[in-house]
DSSP file (Angstrom, degrees, kcal/mol; ACC not computed):
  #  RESIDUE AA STRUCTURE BP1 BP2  ACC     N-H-->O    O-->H-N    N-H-->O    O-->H-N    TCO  KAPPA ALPHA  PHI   PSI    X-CA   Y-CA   Z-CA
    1    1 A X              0   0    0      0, 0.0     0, 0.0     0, 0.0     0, 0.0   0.000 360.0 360.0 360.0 122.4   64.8  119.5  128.7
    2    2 A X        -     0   0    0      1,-0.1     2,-0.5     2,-0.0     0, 0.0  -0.242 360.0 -95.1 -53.6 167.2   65.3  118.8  124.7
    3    3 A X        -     0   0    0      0, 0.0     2,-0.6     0, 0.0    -1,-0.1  -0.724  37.0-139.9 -57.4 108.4   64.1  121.5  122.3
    4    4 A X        -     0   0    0     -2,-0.5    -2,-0.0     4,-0.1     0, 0.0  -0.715   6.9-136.0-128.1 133.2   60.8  121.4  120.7
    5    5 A X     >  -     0   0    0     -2,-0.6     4,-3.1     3,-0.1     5,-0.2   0.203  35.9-114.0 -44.8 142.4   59.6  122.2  117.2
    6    6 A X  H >> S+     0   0    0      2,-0.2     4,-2.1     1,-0.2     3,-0.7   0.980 120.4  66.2 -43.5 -67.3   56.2  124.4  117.3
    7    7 A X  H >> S+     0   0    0      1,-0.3     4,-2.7     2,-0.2     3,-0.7   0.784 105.2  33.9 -16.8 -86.0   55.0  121.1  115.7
    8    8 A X  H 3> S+     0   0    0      1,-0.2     4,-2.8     2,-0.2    -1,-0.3   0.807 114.8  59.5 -62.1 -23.4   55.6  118.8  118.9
    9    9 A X  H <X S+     0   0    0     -4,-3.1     4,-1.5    -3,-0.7    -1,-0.2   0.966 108.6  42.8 -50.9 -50.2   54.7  121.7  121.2
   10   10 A X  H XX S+     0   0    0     -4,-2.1     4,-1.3    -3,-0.7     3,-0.9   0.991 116.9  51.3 -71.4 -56.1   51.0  121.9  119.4
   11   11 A X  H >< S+     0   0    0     -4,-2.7     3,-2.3     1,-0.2    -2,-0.2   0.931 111.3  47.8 -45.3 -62.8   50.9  117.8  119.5
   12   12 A X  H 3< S+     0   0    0     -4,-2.8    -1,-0.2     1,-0.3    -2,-0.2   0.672 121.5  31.1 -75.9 -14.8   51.7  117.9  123.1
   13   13 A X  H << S-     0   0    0     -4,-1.5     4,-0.3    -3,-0.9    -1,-0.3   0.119 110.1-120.7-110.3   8.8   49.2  120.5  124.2
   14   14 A X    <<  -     0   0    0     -3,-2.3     4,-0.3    -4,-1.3    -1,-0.3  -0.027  30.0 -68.9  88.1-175.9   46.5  119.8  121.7
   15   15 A X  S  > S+     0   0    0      1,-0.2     4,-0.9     2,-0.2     3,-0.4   0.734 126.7  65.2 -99.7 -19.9   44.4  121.7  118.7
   16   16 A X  H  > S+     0   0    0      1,-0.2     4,-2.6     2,-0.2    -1,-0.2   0.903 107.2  37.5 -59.8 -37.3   42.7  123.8  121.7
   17   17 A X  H  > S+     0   0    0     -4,-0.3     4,-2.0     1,-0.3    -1,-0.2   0.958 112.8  59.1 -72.5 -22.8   46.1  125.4  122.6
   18   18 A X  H  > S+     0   0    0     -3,-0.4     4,-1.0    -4,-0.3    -1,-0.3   0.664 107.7  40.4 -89.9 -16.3   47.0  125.6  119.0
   19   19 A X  H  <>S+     0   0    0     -4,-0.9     6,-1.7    -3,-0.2     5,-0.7   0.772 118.3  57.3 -98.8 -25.6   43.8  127.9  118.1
   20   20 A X  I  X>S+     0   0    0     -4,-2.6     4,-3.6     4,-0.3     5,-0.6   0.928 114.3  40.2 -28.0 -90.5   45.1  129.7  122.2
   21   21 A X  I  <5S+     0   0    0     -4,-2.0     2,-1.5     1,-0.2    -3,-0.2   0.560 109.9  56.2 -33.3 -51.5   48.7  130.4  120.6
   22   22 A X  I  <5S-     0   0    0     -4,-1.0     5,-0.4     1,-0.1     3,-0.4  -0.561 139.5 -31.7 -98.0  77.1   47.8  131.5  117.0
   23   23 A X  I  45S-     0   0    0     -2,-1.5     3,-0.3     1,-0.2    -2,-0.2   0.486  87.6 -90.0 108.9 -12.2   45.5  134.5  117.8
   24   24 A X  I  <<S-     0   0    0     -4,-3.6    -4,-0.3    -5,-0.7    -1,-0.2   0.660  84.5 -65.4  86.4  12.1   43.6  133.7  121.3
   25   25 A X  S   <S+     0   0    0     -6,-1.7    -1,-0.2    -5,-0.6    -5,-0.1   0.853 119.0 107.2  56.8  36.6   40.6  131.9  119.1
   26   26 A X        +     0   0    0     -7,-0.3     2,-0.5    -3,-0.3    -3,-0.1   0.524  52.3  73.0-124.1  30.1   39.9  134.7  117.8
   27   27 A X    >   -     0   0    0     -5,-0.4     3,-0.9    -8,-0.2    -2,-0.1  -0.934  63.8-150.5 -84.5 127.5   41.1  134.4  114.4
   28   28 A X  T 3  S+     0   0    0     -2,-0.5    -9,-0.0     1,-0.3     4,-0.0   0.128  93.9  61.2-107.9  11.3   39.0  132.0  112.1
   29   29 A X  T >>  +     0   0    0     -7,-0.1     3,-3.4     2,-0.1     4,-0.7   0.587  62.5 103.8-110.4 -57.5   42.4  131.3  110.2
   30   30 A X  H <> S+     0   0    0     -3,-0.9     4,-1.6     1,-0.3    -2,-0.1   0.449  73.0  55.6 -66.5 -18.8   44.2  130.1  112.6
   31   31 A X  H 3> S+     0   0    0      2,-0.2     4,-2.6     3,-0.2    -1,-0.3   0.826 112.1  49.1 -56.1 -50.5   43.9  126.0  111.2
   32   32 A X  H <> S+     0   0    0     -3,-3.4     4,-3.5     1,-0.2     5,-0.2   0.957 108.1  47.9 -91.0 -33.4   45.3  127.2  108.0
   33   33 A X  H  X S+     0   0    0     -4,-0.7     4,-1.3     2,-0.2    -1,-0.2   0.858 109.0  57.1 -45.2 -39.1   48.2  129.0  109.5
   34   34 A X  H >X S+     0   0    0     -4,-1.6     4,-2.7     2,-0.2     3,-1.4   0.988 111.6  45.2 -40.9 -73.6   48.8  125.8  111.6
   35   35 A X  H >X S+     0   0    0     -4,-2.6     4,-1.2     1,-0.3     3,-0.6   0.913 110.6  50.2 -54.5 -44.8   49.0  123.9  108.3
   36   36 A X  H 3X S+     0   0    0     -4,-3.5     4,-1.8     1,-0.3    -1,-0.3   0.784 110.7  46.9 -68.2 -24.9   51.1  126.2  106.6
   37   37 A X  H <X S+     0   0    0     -3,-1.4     4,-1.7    -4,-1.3    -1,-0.3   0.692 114.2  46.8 -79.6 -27.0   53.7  126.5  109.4
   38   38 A X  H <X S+     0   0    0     -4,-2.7     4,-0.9    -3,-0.6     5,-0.2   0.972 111.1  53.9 -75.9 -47.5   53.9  122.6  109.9
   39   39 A X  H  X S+     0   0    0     -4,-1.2     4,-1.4     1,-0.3     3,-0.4   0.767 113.6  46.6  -0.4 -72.5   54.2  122.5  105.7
   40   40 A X  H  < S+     0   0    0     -4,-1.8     4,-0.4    -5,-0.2    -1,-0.3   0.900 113.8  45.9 -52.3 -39.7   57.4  125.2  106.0
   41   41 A X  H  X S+     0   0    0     -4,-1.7     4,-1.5     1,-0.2    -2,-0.3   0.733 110.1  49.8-103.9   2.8   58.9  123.4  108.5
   42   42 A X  H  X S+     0   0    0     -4,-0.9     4,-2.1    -3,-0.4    -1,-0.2   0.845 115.8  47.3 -70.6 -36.0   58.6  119.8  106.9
   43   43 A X  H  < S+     0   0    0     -4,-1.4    -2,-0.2    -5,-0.2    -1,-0.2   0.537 110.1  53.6 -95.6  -5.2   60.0  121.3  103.8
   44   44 A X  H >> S+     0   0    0     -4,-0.4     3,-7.8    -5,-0.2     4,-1.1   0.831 105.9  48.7 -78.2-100.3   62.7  122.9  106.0
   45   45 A X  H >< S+     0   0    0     -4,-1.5     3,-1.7     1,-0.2    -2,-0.2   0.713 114.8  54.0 -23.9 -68.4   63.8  119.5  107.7
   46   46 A X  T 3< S+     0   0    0     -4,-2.1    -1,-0.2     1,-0.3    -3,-0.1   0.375 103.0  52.6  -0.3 -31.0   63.9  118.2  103.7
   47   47 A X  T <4 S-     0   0    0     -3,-7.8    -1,-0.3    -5,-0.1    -2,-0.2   0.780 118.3-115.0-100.1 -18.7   66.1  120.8  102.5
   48   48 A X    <<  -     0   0    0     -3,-1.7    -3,-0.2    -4,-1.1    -2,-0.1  -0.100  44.9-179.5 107.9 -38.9   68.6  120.0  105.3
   49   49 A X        -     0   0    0     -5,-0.5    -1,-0.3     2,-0.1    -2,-0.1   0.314  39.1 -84.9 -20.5 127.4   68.6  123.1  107.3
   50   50 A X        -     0   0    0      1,-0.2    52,-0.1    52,-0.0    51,-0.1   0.082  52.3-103.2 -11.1 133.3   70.9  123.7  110.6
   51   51 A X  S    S+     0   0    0      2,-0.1    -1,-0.2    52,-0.1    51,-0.1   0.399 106.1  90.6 -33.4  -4.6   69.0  122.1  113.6
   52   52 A X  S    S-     0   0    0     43,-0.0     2,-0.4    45,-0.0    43,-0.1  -0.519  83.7-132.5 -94.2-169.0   67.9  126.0  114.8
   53   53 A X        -     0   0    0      2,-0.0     2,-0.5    -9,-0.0    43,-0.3  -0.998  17.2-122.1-143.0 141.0   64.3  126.4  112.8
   54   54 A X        -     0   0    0     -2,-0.4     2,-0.2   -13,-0.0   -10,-0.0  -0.825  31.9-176.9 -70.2 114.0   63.8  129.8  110.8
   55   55 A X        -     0   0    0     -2,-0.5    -2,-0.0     1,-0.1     4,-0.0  -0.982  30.9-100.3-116.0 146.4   60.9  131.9  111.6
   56   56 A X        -     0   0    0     -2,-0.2    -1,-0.1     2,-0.0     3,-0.1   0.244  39.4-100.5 -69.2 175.3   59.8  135.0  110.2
   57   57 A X  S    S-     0   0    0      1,-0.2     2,-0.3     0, 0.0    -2,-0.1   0.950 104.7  -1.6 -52.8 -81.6   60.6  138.5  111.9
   58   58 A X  S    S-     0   0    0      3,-0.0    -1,-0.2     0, 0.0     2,-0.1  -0.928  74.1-129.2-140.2 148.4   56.9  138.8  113.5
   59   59 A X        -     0   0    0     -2,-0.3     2,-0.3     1,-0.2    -4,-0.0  -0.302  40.0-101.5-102.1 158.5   54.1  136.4  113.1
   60   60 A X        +     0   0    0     -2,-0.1     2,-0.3   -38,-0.0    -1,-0.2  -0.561  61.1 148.5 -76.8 153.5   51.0  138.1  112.1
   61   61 A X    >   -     0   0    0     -2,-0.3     3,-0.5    -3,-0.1   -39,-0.0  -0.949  43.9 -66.0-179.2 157.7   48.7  138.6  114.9
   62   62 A X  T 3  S-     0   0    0     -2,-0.3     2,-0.3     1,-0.2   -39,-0.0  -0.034  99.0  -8.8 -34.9 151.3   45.7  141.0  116.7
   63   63 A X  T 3   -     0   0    0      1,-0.1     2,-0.4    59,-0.0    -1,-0.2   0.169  69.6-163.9  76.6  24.1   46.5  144.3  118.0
   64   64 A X    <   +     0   0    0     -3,-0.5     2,-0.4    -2,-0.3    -1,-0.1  -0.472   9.9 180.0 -25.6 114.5   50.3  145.0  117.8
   65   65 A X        -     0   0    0     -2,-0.4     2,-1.0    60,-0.0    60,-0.0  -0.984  30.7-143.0-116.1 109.5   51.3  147.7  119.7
   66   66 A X        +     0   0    0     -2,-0.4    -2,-0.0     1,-0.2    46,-0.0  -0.797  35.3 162.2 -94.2 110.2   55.2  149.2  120.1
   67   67 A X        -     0   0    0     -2,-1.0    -1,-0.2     2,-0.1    72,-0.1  -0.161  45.6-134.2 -98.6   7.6   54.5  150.1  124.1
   68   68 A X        +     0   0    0     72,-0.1     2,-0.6     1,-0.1    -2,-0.1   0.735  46.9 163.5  28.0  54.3   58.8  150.2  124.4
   69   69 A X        -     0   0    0      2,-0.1    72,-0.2    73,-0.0     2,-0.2  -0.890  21.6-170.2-104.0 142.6   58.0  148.2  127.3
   70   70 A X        +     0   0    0     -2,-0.6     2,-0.4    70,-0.2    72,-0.1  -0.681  43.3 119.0 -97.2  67.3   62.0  146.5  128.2
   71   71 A X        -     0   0    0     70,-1.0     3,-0.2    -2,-0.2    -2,-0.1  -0.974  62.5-152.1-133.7 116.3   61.0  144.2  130.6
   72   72 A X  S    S+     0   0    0     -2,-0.4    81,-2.7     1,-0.2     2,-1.4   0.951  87.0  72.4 -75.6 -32.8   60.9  140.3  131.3
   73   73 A X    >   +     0   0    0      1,-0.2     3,-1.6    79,-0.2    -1,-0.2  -0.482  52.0 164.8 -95.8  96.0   57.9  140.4  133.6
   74   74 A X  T 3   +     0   0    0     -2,-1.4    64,-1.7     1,-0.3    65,-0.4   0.747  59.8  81.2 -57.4 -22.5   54.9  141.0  131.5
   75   75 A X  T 3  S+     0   0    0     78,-1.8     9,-4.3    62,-0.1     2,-0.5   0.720  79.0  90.3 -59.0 -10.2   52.3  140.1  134.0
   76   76 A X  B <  S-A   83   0A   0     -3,-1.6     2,-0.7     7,-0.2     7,-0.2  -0.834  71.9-137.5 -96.0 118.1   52.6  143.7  135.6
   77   77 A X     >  -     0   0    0      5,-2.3     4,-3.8    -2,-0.5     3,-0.3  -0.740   4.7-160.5 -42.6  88.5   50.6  146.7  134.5
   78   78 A X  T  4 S+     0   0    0     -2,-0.7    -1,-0.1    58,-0.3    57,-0.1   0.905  91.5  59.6 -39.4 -37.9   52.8  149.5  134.3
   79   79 A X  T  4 S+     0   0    0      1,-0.2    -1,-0.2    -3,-0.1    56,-0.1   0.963 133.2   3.3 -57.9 -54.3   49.5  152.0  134.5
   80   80 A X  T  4 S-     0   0    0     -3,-0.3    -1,-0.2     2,-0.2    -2,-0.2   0.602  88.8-122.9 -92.5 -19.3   48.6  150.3  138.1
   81   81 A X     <  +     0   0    0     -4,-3.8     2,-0.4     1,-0.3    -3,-0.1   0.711  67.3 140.0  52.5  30.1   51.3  147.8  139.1
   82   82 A X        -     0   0    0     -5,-0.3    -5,-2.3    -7,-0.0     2,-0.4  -0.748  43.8-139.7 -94.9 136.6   48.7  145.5  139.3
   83   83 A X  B     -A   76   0A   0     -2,-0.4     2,-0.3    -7,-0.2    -7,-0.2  -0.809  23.2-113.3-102.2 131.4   49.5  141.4  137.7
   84   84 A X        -     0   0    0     -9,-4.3    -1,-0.0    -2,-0.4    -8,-0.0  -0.427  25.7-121.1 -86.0 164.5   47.7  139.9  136.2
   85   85 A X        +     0   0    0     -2,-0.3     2,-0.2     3,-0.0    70,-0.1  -0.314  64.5  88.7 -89.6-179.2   46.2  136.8  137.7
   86   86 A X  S    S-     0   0    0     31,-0.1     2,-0.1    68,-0.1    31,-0.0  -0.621  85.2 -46.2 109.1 173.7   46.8  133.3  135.8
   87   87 A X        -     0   0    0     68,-0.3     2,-0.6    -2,-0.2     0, 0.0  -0.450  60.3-122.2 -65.0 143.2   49.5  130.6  135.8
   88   88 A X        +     0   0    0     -2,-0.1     2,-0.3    67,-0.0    67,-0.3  -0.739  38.9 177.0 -83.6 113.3   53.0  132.0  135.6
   89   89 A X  E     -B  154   0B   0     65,-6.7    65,-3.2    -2,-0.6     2,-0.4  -0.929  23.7-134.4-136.4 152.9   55.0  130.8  132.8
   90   90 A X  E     -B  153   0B   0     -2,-0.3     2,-0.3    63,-0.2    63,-0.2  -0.597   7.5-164.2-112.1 158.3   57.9  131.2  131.4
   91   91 A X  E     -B  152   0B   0     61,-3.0    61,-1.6    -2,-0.4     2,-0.3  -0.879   4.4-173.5-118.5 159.0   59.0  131.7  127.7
   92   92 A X        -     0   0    0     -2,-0.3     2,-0.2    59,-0.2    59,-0.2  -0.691  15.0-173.1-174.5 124.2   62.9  131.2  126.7
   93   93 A X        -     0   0    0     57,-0.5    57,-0.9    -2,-0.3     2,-0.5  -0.967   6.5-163.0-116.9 130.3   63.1  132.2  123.2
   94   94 A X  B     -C  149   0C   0     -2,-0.2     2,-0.4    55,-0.2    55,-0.2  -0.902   1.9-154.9-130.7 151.8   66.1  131.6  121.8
   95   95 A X        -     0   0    0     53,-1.6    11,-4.8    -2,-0.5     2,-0.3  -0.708  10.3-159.7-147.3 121.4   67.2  133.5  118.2
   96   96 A X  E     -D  105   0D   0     -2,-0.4     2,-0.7   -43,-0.3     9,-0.2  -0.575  16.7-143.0 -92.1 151.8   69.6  132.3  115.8
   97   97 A X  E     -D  104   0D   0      7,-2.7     7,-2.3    -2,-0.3     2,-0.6  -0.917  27.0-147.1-127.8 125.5   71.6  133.7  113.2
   98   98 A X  E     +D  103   0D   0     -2,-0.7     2,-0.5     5,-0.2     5,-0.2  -0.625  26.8 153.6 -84.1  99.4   71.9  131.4  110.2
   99   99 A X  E >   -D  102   0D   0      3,-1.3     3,-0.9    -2,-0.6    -2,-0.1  -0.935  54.4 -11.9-144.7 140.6   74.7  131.0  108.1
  100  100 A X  T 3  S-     0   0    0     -2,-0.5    -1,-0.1     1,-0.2     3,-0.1   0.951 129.8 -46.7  55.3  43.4   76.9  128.6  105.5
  101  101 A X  T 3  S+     0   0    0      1,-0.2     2,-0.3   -51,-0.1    -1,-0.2   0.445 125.0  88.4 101.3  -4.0   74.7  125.7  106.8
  102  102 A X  E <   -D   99   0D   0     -3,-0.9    -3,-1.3   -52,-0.1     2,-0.6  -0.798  63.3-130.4-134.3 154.7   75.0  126.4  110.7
  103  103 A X  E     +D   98   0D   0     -2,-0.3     2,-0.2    -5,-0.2    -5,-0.2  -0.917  21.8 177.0-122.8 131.3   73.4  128.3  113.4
  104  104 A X  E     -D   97   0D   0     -7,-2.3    -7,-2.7    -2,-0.6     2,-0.1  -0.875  42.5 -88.2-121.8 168.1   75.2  130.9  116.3
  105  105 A X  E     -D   96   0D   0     -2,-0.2    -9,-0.2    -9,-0.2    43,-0.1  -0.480  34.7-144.0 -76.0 165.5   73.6  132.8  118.7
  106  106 A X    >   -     0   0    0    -11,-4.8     3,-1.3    42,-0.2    38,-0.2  -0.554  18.3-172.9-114.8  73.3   72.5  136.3  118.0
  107  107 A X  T 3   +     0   0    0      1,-0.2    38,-0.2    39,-0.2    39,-0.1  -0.226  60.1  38.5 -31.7 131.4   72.8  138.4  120.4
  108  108 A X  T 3  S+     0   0    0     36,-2.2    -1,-0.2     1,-0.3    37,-0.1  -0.147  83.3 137.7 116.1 -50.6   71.5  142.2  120.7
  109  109 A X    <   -     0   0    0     -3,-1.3     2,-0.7    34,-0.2    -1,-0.3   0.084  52.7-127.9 -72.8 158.0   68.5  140.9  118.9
  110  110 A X        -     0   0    0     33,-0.2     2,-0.5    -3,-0.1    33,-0.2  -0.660  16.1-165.8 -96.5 122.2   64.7  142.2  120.2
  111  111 A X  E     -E  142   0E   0     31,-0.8    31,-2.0    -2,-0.7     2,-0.6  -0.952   6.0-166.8-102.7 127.7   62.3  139.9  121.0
  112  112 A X  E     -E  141   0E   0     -2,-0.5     2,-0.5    29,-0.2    29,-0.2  -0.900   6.9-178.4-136.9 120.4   59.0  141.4  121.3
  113  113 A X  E     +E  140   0E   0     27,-2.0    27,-0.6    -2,-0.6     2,-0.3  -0.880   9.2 161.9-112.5 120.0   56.2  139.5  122.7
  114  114 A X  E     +E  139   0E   0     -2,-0.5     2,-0.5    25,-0.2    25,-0.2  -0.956   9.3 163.9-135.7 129.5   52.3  140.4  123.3
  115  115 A X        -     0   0    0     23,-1.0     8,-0.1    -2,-0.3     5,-0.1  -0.940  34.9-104.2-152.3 154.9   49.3  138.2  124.0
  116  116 A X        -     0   0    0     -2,-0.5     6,-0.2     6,-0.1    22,-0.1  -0.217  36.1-118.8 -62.2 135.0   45.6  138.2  125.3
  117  117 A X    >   -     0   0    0      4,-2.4     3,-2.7    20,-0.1     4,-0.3  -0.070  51.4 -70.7 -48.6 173.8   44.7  137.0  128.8
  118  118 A X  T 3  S+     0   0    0      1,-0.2    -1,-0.1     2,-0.1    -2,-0.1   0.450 133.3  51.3 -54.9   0.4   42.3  134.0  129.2
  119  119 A X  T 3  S-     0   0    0      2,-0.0    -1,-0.2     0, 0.0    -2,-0.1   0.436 122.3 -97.4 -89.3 -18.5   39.4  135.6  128.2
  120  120 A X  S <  S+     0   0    0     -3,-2.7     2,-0.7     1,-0.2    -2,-0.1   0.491  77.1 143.8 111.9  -0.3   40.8  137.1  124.5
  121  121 A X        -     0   0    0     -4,-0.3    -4,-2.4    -5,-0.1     2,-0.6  -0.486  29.3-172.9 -81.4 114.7   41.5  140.5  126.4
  122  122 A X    >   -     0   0    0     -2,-0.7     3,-1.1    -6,-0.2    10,-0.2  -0.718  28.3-108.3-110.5 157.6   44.8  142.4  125.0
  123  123 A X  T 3  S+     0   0    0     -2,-0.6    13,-0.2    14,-0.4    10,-0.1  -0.264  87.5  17.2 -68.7 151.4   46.1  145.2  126.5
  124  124 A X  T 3  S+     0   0    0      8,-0.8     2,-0.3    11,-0.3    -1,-0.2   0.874  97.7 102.5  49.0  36.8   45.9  149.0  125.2
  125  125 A X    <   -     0   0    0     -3,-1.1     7,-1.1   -60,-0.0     2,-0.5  -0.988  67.4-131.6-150.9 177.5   43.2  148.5  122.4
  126  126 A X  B     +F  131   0F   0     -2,-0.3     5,-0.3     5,-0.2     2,-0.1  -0.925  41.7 157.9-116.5  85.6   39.5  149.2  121.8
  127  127 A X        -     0   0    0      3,-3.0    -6,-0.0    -2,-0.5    -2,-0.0  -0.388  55.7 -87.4-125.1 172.0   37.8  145.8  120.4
  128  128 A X  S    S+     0   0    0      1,-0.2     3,-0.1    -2,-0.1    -2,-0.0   0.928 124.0  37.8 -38.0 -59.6   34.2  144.9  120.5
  129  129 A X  S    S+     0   0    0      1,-0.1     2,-0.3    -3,-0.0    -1,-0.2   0.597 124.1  11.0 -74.9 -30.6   34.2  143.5  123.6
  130  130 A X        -     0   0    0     -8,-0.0    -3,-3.0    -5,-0.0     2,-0.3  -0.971  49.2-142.1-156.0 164.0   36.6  145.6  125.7
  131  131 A X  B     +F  126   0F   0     -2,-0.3    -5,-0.2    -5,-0.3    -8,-0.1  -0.958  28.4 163.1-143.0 114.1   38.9  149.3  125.8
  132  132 A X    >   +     0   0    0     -7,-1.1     3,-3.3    -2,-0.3    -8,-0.8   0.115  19.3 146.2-112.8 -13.7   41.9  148.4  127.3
  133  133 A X  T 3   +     0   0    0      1,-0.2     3,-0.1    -9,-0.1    -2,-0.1   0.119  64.2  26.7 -70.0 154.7   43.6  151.5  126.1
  134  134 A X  T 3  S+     0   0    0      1,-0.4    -1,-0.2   -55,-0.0     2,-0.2   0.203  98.9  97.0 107.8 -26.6   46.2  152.9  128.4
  135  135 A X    <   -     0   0    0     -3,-3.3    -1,-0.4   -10,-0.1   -11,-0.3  -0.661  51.0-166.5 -94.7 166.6   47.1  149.5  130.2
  136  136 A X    >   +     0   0    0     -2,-0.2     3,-1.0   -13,-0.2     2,-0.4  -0.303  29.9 143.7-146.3  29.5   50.1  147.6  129.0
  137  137 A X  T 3   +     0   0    0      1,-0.2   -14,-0.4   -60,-0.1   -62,-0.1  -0.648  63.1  20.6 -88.0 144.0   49.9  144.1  130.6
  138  138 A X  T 3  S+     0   0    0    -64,-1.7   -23,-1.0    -2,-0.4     2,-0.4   0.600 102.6  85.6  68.9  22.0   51.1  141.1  128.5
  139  139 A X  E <   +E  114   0E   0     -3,-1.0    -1,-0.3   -65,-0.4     2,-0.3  -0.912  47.4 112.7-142.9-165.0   53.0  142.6  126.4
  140  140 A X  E     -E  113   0E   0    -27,-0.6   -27,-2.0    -2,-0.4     2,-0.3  -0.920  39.9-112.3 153.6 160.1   57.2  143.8  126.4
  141  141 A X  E     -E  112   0E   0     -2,-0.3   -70,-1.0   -72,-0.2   -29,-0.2  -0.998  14.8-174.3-163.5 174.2   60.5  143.2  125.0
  142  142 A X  E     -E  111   0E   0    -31,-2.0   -31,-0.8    -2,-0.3     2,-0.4  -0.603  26.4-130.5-131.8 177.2   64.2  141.9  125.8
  143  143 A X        -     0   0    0     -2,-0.2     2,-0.3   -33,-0.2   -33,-0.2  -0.813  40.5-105.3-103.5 160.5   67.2  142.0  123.5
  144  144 A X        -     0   0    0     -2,-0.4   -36,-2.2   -35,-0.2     6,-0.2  -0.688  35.0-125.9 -88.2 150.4   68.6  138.8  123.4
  145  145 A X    >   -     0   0    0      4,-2.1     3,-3.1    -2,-0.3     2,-0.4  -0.390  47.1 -71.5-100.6-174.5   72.2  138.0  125.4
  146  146 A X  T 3  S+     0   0    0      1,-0.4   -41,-0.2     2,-0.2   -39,-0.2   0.471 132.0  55.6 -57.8  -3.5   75.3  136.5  124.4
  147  147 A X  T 3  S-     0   0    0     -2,-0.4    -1,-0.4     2,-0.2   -41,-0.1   0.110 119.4-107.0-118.6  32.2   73.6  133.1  124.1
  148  148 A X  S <  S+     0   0    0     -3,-3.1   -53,-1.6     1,-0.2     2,-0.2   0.511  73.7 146.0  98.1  -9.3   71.2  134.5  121.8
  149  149 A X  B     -C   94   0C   0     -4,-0.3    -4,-2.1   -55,-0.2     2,-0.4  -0.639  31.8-175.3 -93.2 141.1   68.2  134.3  124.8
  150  150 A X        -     0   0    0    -57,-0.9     2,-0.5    -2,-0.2   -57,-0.5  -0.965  16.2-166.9-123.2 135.5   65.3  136.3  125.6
  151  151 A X        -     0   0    0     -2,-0.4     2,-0.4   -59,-0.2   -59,-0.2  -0.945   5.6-173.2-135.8 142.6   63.5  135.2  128.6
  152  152 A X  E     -B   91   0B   0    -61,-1.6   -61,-3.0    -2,-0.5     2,-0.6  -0.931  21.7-142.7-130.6 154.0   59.8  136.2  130.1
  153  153 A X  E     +B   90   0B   0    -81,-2.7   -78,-1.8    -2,-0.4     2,-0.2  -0.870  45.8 111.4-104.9 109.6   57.5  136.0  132.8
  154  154 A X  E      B   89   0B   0    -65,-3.2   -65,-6.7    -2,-0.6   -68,-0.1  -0.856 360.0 360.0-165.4-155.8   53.8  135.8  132.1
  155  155 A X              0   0    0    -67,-0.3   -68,-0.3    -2,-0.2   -65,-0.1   0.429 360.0 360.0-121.6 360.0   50.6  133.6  132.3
């Protein structure tokens, strides 16, 4: 399976998944973040840049939390051992280090991933709608391995 730019990922799954991805729809933003990331990465492709694509340390987002969970399968509630239910999918990030015109892997680095279920619910905070604190489903982190990959399990 080729690689694909955030770009053709949002084309191929539509502007619903794209307002999903950036924030769960609940960020009123999320359209102009869309532009501005396709906008970087046109101007990226332009400049020349190594095939890997630069993205920033951590994306702004809802309701960060450092839970030091080290784990690939996020769907599990430490607090209960309960999963949560949804489709299972998997994420493969993988994280370059950029130099002289070229990309290697980086291993060692930490990828750290959290996102709401299908209702907008994130785990361990107190929001209008729901108080989650104390559960830890959906969220985690890996280091990356010698090829530079972090891989997860979640819905």
């Amino acid at each position: 399976m080729p690689n694909l730019s955030r770009r053709q990922l949002l084309r191929l799954f539509g502007s619903a998944a794209a307002e999903t991805l950036l924030g769960c729809g609940r960020d009123p933003s999320a359209a102009e973040k869309l532009r501005r990331a396709s906008t970087l990465d046109a101007t990226a492709l332009a400049a020349g840049l190594p095939a890997c694509v630069v993205r920033p340390e951590q994306t702004e987002g809802p309701y960060f939390v450092d839970e030091k969970l080290n784990r690939s399968d996020i769907r599990i509630d430490p607090s209960d051992n309960g999963t949560k239910a949804g489709v299972p999918l998997r994420l493969e990030f993988h994280v370059s280090h950029v130099t002289a015109g070229s990309c290697a892997a980086l291993s060692g680095a930490m990828v750290d991933i959290w996102h709401c279920d299908a209702l907008g619910v994130y785990s361990d905070v107190r929001d209008e709608g729901f108080d989650t604190r104390g559960r830890k489903f959906l969220r985690g982190y890996q280091l990356t391995d010698g090829r530079g990959a972090a891989e997860f399990l979640t819905i």
